[in-house]
C-alpha positions as protocol buffer text, in pm:
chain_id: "A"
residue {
  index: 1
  type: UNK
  ca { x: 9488 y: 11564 z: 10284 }
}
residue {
  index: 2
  type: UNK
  ca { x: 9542 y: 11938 z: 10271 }
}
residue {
  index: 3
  type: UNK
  ca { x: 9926 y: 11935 z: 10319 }
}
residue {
  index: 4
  type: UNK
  ca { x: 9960 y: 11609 z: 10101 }
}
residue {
  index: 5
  type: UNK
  ca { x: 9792 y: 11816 z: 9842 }
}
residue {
  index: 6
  type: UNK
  ca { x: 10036 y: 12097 z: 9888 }
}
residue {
  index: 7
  type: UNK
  ca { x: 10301 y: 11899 z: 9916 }
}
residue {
  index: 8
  type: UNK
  ca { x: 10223 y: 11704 z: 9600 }
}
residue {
  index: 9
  type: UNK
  ca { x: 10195 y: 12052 z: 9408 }
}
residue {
  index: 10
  type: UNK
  ca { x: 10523 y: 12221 z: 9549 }
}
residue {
  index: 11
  type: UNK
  ca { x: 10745 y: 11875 z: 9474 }
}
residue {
  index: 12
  type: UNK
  ca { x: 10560 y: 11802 z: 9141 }
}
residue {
  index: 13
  type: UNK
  ca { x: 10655 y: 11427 z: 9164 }
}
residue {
  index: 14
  type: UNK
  ca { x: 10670 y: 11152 z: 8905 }
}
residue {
  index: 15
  type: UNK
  ca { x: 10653 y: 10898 z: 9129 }
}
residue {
  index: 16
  type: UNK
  ca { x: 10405 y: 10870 z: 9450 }
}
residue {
  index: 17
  type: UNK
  ca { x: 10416 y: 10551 z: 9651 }
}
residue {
  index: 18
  type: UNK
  ca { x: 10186 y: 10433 z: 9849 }
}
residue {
  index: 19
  type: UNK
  ca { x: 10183 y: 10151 z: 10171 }
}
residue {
  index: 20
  type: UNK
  ca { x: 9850 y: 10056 z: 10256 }
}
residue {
  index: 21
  type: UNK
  ca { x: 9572 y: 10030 z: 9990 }
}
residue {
  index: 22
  type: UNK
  ca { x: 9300 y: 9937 z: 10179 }
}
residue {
  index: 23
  type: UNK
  ca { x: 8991 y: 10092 z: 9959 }
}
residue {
  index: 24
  type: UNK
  ca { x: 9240 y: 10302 z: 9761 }
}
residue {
  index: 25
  type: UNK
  ca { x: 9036 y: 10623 z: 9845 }
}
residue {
  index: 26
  type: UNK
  ca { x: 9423 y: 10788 z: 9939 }
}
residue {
  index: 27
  type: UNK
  ca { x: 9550 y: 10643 z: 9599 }
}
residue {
  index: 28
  type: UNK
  ca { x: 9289 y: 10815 z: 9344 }
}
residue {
  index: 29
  type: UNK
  ca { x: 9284 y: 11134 z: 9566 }
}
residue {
  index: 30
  type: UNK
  ca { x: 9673 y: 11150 z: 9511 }
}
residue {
  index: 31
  type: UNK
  ca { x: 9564 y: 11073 z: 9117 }
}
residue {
  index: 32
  type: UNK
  ca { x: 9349 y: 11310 z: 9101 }
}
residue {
  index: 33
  type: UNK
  ca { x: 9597 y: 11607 z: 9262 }
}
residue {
  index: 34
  type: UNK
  ca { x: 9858 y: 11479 z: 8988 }
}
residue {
  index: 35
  type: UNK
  ca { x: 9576 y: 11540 z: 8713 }
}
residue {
  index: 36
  type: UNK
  ca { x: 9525 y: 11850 z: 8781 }
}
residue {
  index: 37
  type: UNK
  ca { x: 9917 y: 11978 z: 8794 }
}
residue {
  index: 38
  type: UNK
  ca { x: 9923 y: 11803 z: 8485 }
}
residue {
  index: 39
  type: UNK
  ca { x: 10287 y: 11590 z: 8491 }
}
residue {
  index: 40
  type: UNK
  ca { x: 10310 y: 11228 z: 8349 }
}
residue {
  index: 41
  type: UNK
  ca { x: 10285 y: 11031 z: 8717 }
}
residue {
  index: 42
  type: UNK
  ca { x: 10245 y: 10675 z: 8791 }
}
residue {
  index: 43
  type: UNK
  ca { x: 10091 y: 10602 z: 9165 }
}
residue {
  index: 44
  type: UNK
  ca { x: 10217 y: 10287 z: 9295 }
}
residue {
  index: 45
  type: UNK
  ca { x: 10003 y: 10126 z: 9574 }
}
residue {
  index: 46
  type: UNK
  ca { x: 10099 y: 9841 z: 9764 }
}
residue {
  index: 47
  type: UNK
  ca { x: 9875 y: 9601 z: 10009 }
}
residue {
  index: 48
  type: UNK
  ca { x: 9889 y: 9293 z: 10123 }
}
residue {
  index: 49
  type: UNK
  ca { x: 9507 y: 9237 z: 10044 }
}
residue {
  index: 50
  type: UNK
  ca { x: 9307 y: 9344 z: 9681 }
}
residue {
  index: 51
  type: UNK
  ca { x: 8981 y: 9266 z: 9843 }
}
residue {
  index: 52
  type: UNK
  ca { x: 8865 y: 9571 z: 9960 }
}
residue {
  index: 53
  type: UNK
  ca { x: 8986 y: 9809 z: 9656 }
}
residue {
  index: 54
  type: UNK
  ca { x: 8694 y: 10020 z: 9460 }
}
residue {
  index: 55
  type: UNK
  ca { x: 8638 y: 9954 z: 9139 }
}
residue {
  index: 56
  type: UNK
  ca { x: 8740 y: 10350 z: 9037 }
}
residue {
  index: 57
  type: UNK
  ca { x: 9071 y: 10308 z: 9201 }
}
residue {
  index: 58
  type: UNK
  ca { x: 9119 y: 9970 z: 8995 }
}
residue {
  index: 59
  type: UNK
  ca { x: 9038 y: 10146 z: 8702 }
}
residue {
  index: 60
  type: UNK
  ca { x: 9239 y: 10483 z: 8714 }
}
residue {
  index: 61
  type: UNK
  ca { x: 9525 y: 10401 z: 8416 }
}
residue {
  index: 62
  type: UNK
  ca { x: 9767 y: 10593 z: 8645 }
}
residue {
  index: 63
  type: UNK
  ca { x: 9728 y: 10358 z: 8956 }
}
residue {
  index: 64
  type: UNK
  ca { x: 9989 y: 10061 z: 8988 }
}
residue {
  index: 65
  type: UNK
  ca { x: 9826 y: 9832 z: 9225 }
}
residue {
  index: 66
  type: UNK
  ca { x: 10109 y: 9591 z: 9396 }
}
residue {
  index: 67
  type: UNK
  ca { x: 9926 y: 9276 z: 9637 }
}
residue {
  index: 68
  type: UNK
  ca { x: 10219 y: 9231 z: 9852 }
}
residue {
  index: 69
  type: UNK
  ca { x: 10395 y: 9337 z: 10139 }
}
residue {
  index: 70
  type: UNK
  ca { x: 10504 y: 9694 z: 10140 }
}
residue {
  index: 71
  type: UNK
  ca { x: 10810 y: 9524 z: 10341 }
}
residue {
  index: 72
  type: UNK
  ca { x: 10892 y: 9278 z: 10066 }
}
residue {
  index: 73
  type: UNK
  ca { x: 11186 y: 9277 z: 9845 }
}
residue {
  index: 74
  type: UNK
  ca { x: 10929 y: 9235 z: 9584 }
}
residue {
  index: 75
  type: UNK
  ca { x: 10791 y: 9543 z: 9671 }
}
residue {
  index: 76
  type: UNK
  ca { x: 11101 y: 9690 z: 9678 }
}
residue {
  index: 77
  type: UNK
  ca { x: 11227 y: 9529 z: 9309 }
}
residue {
  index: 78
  type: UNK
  ca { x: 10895 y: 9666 z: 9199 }
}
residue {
  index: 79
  type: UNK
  ca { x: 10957 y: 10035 z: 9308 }
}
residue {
  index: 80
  type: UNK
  ca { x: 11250 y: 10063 z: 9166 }
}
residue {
  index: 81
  type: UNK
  ca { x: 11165 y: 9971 z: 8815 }
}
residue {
  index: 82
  type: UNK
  ca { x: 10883 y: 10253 z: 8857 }
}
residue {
  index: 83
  type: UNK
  ca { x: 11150 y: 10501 z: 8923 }
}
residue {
  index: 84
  type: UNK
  ca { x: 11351 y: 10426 z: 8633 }
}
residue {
  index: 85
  type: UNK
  ca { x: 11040 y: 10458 z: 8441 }
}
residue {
  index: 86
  type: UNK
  ca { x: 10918 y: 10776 z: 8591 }
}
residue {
  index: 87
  type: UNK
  ca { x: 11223 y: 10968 z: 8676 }
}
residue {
  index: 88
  type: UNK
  ca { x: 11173 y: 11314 z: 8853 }
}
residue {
  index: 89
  type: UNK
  ca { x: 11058 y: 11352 z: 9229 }
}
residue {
  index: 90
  type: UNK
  ca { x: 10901 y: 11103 z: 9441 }
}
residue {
  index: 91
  type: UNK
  ca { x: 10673 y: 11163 z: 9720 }
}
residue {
  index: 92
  type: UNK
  ca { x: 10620 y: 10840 z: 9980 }
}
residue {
  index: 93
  type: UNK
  ca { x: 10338 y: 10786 z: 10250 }
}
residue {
  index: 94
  type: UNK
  ca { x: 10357 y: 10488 z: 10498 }
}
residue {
  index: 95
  type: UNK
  ca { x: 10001 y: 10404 z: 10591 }
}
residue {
  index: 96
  type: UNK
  ca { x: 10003 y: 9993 z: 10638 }
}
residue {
  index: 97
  type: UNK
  ca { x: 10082 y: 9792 z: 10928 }
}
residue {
  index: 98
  type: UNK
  ca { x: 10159 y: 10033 z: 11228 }
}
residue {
  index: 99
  type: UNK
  ca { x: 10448 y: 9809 z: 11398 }
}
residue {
  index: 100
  type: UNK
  ca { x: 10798 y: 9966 z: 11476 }
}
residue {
  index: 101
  type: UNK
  ca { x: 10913 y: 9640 z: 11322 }
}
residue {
  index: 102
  type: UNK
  ca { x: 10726 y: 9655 z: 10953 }
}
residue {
  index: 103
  type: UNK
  ca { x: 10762 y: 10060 z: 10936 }
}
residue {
  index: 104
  type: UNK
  ca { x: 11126 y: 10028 z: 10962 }
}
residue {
  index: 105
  type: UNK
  ca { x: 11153 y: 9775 z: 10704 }
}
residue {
  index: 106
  type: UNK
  ca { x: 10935 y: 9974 z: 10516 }
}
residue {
  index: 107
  type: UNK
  ca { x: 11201 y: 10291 z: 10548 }
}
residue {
  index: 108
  type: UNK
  ca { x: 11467 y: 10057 z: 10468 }
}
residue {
  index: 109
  type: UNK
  ca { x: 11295 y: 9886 z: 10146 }
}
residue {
  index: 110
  type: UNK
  ca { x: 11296 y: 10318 z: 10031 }
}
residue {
  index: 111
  type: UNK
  ca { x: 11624 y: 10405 z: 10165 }
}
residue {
  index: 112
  type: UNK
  ca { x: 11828 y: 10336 z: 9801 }
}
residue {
  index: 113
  type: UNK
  ca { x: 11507 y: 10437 z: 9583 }
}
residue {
  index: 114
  type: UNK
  ca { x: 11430 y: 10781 z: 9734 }
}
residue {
  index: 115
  type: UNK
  ca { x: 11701 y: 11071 z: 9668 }
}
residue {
  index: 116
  type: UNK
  ca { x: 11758 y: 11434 z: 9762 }
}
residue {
  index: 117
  type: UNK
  ca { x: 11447 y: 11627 z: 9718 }
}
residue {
  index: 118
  type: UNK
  ca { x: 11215 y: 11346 z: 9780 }
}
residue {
  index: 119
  type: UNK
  ca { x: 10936 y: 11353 z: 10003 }
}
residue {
  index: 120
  type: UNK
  ca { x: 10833 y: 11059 z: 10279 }
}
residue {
  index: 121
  type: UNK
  ca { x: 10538 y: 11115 z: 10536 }
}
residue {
  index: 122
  type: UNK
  ca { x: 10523 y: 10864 z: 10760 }
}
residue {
  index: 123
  type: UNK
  ca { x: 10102 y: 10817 z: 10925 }
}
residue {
  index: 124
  type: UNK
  ca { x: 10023 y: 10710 z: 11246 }
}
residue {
  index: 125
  type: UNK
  ca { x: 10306 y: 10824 z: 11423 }
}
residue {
  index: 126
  type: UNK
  ca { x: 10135 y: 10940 z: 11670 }
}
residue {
  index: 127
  type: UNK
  ca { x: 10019 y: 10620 z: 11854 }
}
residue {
  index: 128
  type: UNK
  ca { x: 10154 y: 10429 z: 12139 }
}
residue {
  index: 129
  type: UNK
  ca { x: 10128 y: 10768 z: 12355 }
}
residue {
  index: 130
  type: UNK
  ca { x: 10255 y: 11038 z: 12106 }
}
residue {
  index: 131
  type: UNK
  ca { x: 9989 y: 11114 z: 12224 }
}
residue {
  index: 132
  type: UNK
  ca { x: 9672 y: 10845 z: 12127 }
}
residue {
  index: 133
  type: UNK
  ca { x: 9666 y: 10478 z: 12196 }
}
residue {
  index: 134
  type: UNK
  ca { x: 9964 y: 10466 z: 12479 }
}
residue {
  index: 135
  type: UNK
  ca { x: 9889 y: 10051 z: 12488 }
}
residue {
  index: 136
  type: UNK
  ca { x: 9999 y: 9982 z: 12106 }
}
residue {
  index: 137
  type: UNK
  ca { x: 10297 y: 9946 z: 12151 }
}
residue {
  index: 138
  type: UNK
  ca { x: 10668 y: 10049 z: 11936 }
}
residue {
  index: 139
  type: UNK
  ca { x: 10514 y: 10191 z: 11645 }
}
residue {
  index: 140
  type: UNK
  ca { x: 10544 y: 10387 z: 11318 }
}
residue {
  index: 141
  type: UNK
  ca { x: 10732 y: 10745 z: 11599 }
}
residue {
  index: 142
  type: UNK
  ca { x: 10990 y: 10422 z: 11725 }
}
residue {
  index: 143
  type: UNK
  ca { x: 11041 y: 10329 z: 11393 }
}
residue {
  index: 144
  type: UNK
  ca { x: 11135 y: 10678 z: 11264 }
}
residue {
  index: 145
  type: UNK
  ca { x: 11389 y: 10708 z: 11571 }
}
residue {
  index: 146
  type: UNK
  ca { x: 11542 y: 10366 z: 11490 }
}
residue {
  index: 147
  type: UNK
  ca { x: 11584 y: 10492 z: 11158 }
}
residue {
  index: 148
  type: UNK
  ca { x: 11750 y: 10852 z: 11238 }
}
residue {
  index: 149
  type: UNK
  ca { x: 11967 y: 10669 z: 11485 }
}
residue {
  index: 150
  type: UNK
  ca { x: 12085 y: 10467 z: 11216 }
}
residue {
  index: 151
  type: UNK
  ca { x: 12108 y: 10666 z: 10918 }
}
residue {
  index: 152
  type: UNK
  ca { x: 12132 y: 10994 z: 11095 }
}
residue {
  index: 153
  type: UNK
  ca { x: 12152 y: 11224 z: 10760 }
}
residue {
  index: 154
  type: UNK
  ca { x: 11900 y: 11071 z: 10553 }
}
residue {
  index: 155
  type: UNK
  ca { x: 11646 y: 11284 z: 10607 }
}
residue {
  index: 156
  type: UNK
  ca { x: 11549 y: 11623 z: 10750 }
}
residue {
  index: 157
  type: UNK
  ca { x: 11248 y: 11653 z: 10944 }
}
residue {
  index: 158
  type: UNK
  ca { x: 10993 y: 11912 z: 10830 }
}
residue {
  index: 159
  type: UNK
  ca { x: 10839 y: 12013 z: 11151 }
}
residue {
  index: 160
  type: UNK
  ca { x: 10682 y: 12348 z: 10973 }
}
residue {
  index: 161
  type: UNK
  ca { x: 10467 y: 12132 z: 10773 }
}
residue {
  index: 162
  type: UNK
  ca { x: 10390 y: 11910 z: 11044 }
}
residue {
  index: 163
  type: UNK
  ca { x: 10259 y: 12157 z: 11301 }
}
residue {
  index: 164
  type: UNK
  ca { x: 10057 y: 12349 z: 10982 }
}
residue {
  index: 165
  type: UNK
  ca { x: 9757 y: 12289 z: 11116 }
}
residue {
  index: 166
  type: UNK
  ca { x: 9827 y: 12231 z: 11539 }
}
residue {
  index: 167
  type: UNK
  ca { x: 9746 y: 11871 z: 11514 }
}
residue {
  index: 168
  type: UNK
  ca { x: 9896 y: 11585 z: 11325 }
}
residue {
  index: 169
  type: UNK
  ca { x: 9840 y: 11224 z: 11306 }
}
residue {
  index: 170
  type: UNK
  ca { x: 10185 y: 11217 z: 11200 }
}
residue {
  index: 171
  type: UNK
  ca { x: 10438 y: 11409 z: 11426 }
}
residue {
  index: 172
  type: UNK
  ca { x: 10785 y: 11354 z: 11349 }
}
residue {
  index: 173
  type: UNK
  ca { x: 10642 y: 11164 z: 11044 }
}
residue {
  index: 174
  type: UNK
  ca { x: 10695 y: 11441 z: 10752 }
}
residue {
  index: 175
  type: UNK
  ca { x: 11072 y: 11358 z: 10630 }
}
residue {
  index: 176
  type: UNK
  ca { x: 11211 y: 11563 z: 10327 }
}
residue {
  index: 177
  type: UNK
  ca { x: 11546 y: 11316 z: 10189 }
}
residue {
  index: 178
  type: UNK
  ca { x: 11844 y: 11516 z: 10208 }
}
């Protein structure tokens, strides 16, 4: 939470989408940051389930709530009318379902919405043995090395603000778009 908040207030964005509601504790602390800095900001938070989602984080005027897949091209449709609407940087976490499969969909649903400048950390990178949970499985790491192999100048990866604090649930996770 401490480098989102520091990212949050060195990119200043208009726009900060989220993948993966579930009690929308991540969404209002994001709202909350953006409150303080003081730009107009819309946070967009997308889950496949409403069910679970406090009351305070339904009620924050500056949360968009989307009951979806993240991986959707509804999602996607969605997103993109938020950006006209809130031009300016965007920052992006990936926090839903942890497959290689739905994370790169995910990247790809984002690939013609985010531009230079914009900000994408993507969580959980570090299971299926980099280095927890070796058993899961291609995951959220895979994902991000399908997508570099693909689209090999998308995105630089900010290593200085992953190894901050010696330990991240997200290494090779925090992508600035080039």
């Amino acid at each position: 939470m401490w480098n989102y908040q520091e990212i949050l207030v060195s990119l200043q964005p208009s726009l900060l989408i989220e993948f993966g509601t579930c009690h929308g504790g991540s969404a209002l602390f994001f709202s909350s940051v953006m409150q303080q800095i003081g730009r107009r900001y819309v946070v967009v938070s997308v889950d496949i389930t409403a069910s679970g989602i406090s009351e305070k984080t339904k009620a924050d005027p500056n949360i968009r709530l989307l009951t979806m897949s993240s991986a959707s091209m509804e999602a996607r449709e969605s997103i993109k009318i938020l950006r006209q609407n809130y031009p300016g940087p965007a920052f992006a976490i990936l926090d839903s379902d942890h497959t290689k499969q739905h994370v790169l969909a995910e990247m790809m649903n984002l690939r013609d919405i985010l531009v230079a400048g914009d900000y994408v950390v993507v969580e959980d990178s570090n299971v299926n043995g980099h280095p927890v949970l070796s058993s899961f499985g291609p995951g959220p790491y895979e994902a991000v090395q399908e997508y570099f192999r693909m689209f090999p100048h998308d995105y630089e990866h900010d290593f200085e603000r992953e190894q901050k604090f010696g330990v991240s649930a997200a290494p090779n996770g925090f992508l600035r778009r080039l």
